[in-house]
Phi, psi and omega in degrees: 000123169261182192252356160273346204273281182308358172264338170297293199279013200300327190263335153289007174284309220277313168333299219246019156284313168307285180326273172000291170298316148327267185321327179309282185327298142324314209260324150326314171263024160325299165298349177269269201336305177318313195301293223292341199279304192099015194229152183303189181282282180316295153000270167318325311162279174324309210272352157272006174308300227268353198280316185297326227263343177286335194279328183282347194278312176314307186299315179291292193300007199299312176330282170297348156278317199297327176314315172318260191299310178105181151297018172222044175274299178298032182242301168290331175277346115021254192318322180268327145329291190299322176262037164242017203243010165296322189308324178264358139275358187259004167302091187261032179184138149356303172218069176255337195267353161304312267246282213307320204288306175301313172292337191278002207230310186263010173291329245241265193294353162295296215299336198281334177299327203264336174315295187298346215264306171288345159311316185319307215292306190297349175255353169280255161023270159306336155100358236182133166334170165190345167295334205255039212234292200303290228286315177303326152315320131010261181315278184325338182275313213262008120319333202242333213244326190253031130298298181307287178317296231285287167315296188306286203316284197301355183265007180088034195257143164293145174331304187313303175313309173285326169292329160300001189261316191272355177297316179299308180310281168302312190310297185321305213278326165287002182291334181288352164269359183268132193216125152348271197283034189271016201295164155237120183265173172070037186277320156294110172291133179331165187306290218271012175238159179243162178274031177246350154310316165344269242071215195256354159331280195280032186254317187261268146052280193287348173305315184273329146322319194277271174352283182312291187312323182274343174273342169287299192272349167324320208253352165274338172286307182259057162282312217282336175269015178265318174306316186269323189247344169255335162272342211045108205231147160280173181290298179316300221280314186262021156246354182243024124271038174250271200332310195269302187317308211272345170307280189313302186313316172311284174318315183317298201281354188290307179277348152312310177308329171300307209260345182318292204271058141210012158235164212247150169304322172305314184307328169285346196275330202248015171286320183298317182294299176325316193267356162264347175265342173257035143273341156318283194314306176303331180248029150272302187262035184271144186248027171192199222242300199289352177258009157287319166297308188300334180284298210275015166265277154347287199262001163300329166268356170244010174275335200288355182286329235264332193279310187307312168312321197275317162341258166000264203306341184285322203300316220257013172290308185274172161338087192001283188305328182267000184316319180296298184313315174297288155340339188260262189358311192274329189296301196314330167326286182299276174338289151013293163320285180329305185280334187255024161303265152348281190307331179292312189252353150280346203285340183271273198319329169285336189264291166258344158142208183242337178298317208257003181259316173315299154333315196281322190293292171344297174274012144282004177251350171251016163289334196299305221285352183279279216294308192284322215276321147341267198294341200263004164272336218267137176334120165290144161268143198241039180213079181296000000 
């Protein structure tokens, strides 16, 4: 990694930095939220229900904000990203914060389309990986956001409070996507083409994104209440485990960015998967706050690989012109994951425990090894 490298990627570095720092915060200040909210696990789980359905609706309109926007489309769809995420602290009643929930899902999901889109383009450029760069930046902002939420919490800072500090915070850092030369093309499928002209690429592609994501952020959103409420944990103990998942995860994919081009993709999707389904396991069945850490390290070193690599192989499998379209197909995919994680293992955690949600992820991670062998036969499309 150079310092022309990080300049190359700078304003999808600062994006998926941003993003970080949101979510980090959030999923730290989870238990506060619960409180400030007043509802159970299962409860709670529900009332995020409404966030996938705003980022894919966000996500289908991606074409038509970038058309919009121009080359300052990730600068500006940024910037509004940070400031809808003020929001779910200041909800002081319940059902309000689906509302809160919604704008925070679909600012979300244009930028994760357009982000992934532009990395695309940029490692295509470049000759030479750059998700597992992107993504580590990521892992380091929501390291930083729920470390940070970890300290306000313990000094007594409110929902409100903490979410505008990381809202202020993503601001800065998205001001740093606005680039000349950002337009991102080929996002619209041609007149005479349909998004079945893909093939199945970004179908499986984003199928194995949809896994990693949903089993990553599930366990970064309710570590911190697995830790405070099934280990007894301090509120410091249980905002920082999200902070070592996502610390390990950072560090992990930085030397992922190292070995993508010399170890072959399958071997990283189904190396990746395994060593994230027994830290899952390690932290289902962990009897303490510190082997629960020792578990989300474990899987922190085997999810960072699984999405950003499957990313990779969808950008340089399709077709040049379709090459955009394809990556927004697998994010809307993938994303997908992301967002109904959470609600999916609250809805598991309220019923059968948090332990038994940890569980569930695990054996959702060996679907990757069905899936990944699957995608690295399938034909590259050279047509849109």
């Amino acid at each position: 990694m150079t310092l022309s490298t990080l300049r190359h990627a700078r304003a999808a570095l600062a994006a998926f930095f941003a993003m970080g720092i949101l979510w980090g915060s959030f999923a730290a200040d989870l238990p506060d939220i619960k409180t400030m909210l007043g509802v159970s696990e299962s409860r709670l789980g529900f009332l995020m229900f409404l966030t996938p359905l705003a980022a894919m609706l966000a996500m289908r309109a991606a074409p038509w904000i970038s058309e919009q926007l121009g080359p300052y489309v990730l600068g500006v769809t940024s910037l509004l990203m940070a400031l809808a995420f003020v929001l779910p602290g200041q909800t002081g009643v319940w059902y309000l914060f689906p509302a809160a929930m919604l704008v925070c899902g679909a600012t979300t999901g244009a930028v994760d389309v357009l982000m992934n889109a532009r990395v695309s383009a940029l490692e295509v450029a470049r000759g030479r990986p750059l998700m597992n760069l992107c993504h580590a930046a990521y892992s380091f902002g929501y390291a930083g956001g729920a470390l940070g939420t970890g300290a306000l919490r313990s000094l007594g800072a409110s929902p409100g409070v903490v979410m505008a500090i990381a809202a202020g915070l993503a601001m800065v850092a998205a001001l740093a996507t606005f680039e000349k030369d950002g337009q991102i093309d080929g996002l619209r499928a041609p007149p005479e083409g349909t998004s079945a002209a893909l093939g199945l690429i970004p179908v499986i592609g984003g199928a194995i994104v949809l896994i990693a994501f949903m089993s990553e952020n599930a366990a970064e959103s309710w570590s911190a209440l697995h830790i405070e409420k099934t280990l007894h944990g301090s509120a410091a103990l249980g905002s920082a485990g999200p902070a070592v998942l996502a610390l390990t995860m950072g560090t992990a994919r930085v030397f992922g960015h190292g070995l993508s081009s010399r170890i072959s993709a399958l071997r990283l999707l189904l190396s990746g998967a395994a060593i994230s389904a027994c830290g899952a396991l390690a932290v289902a069945f962990a009897a303490s706050p510190v082997l629960a850490y020792a578990g989300f390290i474990v899987m922190g070193i085997g999810s960072s690989v699984i999405a950003p690599t499957a990313f990779t192989l969808v950008g340089t499998m399709a077709a040049p012109d379709a090459r955009a379209r394809a990556v927004a197909h697998a994010t809307m995919l993938g994303y997908a994951g992301y967002f109904i994680g959470p609600p999916i293992l609250g809805l598991i955690a309220g019923g059968l425990g948090l332990r038994a949600a940890f569980v569930f992820t695990a054996a959702l991670l060996g679907f990757v090894w069905l899936l990944a062998p699957f995608l690295v036969r399938l034909k590259p499309n050279r047509s849109a």
